[in-house]
C-alpha positions in Angstrom: 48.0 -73.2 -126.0 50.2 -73.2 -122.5 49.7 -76.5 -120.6 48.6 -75.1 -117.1 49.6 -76.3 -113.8 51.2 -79.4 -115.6 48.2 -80.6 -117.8 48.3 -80.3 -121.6 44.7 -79.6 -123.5 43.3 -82.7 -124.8 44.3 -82.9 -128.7 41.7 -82.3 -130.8 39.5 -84.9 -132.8 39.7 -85.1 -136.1 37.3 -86.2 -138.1 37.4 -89.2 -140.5 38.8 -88.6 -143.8 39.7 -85.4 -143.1 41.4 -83.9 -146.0 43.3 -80.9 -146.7 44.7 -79.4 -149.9 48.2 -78.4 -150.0 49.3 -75.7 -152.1 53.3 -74.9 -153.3 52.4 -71.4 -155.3 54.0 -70.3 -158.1 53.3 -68.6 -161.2 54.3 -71.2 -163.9 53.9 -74.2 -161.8 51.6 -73.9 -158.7 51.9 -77.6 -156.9 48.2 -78.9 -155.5 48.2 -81.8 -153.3 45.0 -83.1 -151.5 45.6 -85.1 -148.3 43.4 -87.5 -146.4 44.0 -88.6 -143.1 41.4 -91.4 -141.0 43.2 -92.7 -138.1 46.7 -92.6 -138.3 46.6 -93.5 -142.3 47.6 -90.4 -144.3 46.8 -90.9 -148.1 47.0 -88.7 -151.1 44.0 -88.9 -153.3 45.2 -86.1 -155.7 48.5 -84.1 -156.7 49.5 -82.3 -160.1 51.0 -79.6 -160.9 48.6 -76.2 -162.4 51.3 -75.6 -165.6 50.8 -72.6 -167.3 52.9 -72.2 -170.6 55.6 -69.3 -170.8 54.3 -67.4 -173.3 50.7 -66.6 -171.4 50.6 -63.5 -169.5 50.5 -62.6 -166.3 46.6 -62.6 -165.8 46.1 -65.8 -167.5 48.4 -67.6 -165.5 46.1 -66.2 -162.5 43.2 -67.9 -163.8 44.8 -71.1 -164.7 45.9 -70.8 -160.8 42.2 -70.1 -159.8 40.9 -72.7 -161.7 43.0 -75.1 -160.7 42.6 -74.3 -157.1 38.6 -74.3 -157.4 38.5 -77.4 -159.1 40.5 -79.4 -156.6 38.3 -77.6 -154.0 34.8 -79.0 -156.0 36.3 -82.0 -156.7 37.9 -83.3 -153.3 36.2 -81.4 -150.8 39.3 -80.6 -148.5 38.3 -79.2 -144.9 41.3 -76.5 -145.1 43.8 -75.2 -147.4 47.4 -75.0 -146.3 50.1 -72.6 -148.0 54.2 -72.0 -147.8 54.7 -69.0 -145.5 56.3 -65.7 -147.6 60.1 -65.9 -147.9 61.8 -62.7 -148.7 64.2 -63.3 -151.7 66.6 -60.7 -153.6 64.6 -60.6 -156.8 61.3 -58.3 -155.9 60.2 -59.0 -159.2 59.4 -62.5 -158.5 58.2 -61.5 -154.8 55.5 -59.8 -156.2 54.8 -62.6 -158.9 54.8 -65.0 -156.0 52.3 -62.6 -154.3 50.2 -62.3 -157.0 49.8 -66.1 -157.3 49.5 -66.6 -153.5 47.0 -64.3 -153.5 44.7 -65.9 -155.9 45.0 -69.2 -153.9 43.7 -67.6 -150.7 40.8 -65.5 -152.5 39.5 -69.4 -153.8 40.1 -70.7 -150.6 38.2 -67.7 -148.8 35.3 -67.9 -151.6 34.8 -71.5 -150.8 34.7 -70.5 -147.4 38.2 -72.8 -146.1 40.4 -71.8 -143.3 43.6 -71.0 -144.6 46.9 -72.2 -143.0 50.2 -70.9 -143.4 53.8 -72.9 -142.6 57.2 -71.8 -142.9 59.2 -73.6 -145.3 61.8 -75.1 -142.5 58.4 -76.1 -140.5 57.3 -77.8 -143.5 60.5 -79.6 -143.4 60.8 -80.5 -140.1 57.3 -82.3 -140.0 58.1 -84.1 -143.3 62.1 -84.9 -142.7 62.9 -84.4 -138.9 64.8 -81.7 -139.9 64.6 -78.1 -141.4 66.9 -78.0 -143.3 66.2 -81.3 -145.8 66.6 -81.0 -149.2 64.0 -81.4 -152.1 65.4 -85.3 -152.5 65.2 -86.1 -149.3 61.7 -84.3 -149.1 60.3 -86.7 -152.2 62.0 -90.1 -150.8 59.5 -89.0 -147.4 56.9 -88.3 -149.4 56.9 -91.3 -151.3 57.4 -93.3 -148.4 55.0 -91.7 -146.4 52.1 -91.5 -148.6 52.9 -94.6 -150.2 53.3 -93.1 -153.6 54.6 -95.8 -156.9 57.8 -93.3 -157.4 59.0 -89.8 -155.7 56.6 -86.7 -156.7 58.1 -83.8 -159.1 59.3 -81.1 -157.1 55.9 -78.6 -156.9 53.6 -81.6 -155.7 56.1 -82.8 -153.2 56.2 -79.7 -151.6 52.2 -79.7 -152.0 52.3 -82.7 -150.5 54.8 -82.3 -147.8 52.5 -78.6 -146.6 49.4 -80.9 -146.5 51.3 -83.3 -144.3 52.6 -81.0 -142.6 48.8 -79.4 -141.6 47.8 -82.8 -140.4 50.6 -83.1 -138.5 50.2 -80.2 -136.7 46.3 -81.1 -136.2 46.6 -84.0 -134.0 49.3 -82.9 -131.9 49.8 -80.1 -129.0 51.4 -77.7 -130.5 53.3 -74.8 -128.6 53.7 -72.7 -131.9 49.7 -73.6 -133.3 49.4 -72.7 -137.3 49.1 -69.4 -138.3 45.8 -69.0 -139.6 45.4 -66.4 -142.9 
């Protein structure tokens, strides 16, 4: 989206109570966040954490992931599904781990038939913070304040949270770097 000759496209319309589940993958602790926005209002109707116990292998904790993600999907109805973009650490291992979990979370998405957005962690930040390079603290206190919540979220559902915000953000605005769509 280039604004020609001077004019930006108009923003899109969203529709009311448009909601969209944010997901902060991870093999022991995936983070799921559902969003709402009507208006201006942003609320979270739903956030946990999808704990899986150490001692479960590899393929269970796949499942519990799955599970999780299908159930907030039947239970909430979100219009999309928004993920952390891939970082590239210096332990493959847990790449690979990470991609197995990720993984799982777009194949429930896809089999529910939800667009699938992806954000780079600094984005996320930025839309959350103002900056991209906030810290988890400062990324709860925003969520918290932002959503309203009684006290700040544990860690996974903030950044749940924060990449559902994030989403919306990016919906009702011109965007000269639009979401990368999976």
């Amino acid at each position: 989206m280039n604004p020609i000759n001077g004019i930006l496209p108009a923003t899109p319309e969203i529709p009311p109570d448009f909601r969209v589940l944010g997901v902060d993958t991870s093999v022991r602790n995936t983070g799921l966040a559902v969003v709402s926005m009507t208006g201006n209002r942003m609320d979270a109707l739903f956030h946990t954490p999808a704990h899986v116990p150490a001692n479960r292998p590899l393929t269970q904790c796949l499942l519990a992931i799955r599970d999780a993600v299908a159930k907030a999907i039947a239970d909430y109805a979100p219009a999309a599904v928004a993920v952390e973009g891939i970082f590239c650490g210096k332990f493959v291992k847990t790449a690979v781990l990470l991609g197995h979990a990720r993984g799982v979370v777009l194949a429930t998405a896809a089999a529910a038939g939800l667009p699938v957005y992806e954000y780079e962690p600094t984005r996320v930040k930025q839309a959350v913070v103002g900056t991209g390079t906030a810290v988890k603290h400062q990324m709860q206190a925003m969520m918290q304040s932002l959503l309203r919540l009684p006290a700040p979220p544990p860690e996974d559902e903030g950044d749940a949270l924060a990449i559902a915000l994030c989403h919306l953000h990016n919906l009702g605005s011109f965007n000269l770097r639009p979401p990368k769509e999976l």
